[in-house]
N, C-alpha and C positions, 0 to 999 in steps of 0.2 A: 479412430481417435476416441478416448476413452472423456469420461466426463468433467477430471480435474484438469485435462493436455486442454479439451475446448475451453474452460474455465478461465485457465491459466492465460492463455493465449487471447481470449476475448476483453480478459482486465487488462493484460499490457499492453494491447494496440488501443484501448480506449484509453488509458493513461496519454499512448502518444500522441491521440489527437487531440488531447486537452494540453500535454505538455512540451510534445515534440521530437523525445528524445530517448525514449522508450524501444529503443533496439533492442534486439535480444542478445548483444552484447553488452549493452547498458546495464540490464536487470542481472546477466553472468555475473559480473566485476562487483555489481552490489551484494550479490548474494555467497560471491566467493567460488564462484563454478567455473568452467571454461564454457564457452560460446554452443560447442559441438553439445556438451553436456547441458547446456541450457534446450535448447531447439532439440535435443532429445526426447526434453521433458512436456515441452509443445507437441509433440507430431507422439506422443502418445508411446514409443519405443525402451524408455526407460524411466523410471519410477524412482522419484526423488526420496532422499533418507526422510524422518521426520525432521531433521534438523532444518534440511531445505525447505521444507514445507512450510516450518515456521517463518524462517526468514522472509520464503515467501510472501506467507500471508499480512506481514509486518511492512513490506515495502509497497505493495500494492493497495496496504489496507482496504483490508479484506479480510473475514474469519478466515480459520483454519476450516471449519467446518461448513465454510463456501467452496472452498477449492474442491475440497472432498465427495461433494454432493450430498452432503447430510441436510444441507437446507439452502435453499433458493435467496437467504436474509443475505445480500454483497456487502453491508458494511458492518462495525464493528458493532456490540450493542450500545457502547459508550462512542458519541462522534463527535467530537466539539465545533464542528464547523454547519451543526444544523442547530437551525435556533431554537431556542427555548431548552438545549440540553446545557447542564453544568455540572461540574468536577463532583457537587452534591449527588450527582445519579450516579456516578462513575463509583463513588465511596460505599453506596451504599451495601450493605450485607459484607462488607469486608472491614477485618480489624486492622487497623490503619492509626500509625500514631499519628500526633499534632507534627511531628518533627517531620514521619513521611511526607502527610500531606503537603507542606510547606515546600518542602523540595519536589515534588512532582508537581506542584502550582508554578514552580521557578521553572523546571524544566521544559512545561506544556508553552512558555511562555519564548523559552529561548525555541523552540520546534514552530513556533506560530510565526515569528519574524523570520526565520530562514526561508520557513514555506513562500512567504511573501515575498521574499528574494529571488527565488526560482520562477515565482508566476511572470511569466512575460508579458508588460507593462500592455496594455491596450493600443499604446503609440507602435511597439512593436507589432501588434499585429497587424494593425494598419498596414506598418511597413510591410510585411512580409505579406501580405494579400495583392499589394499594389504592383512588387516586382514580379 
């Protein structure tokens, strides 16, 4: 198994123990593959287009240049969910209108209450530790 199959495969089972649902059919359907050609990509047998690669790195968040092994850094350089980082780090060195910004502050914003959605409330975990 080559370094981006282990990669690959080490960020979506830690996904699924943090979120549950992280099948490797799961991550197919998202990224628009079949199942077979997902777990190909895993077990190191066949080598994703770049386009999969992006998607990849986009659903797992994660660089493109983690999966790759060009560097060891697992999350993006911009994270908004570790503190002290803001949209101002994200902006910076890029030309970026008032108008983009605006909308990519809306958007960061509708992505932030979905995520919230999806995390399974602590009541549930309860549950699901007790059955």
């Amino acid at each position: 198994m080559d370094l981006f199959s282990e990669r690959l495969k080490f960020t979506r089972e830690s996904k699924r123990e943090t979120y549950g649902n992280w099948t490797q059919q799961y991550v197919a359907e998202k990224i628009g593959v079949a199942r077979p050609t997902y777990t190909a990509y895993e077990r190191g047998t066949k080598q994703p287009s770049l386009d999969a690669v992006n998607a990849l790195a986009d659903l797992l968040e994660v660089s493109t240049d983690y999966l790759l092994g060009r560097t060891g850094e697992t999350i993006y350089p911009y994270n908004p969910s570790l503190p002290g980082q803001s949209l101002e780090a994200f902006y910076e060195d890029r030309s970026i209108s008032v108008d983009e910004k605006a909308y990519l502050e809306e958007e960061l914003e509708k992505y932030r209450r979905l995520k919230q959605k999806w995390k399974p409330s602590s009541e549930d975990d309860e549950t699901s530790k007790n059955n």
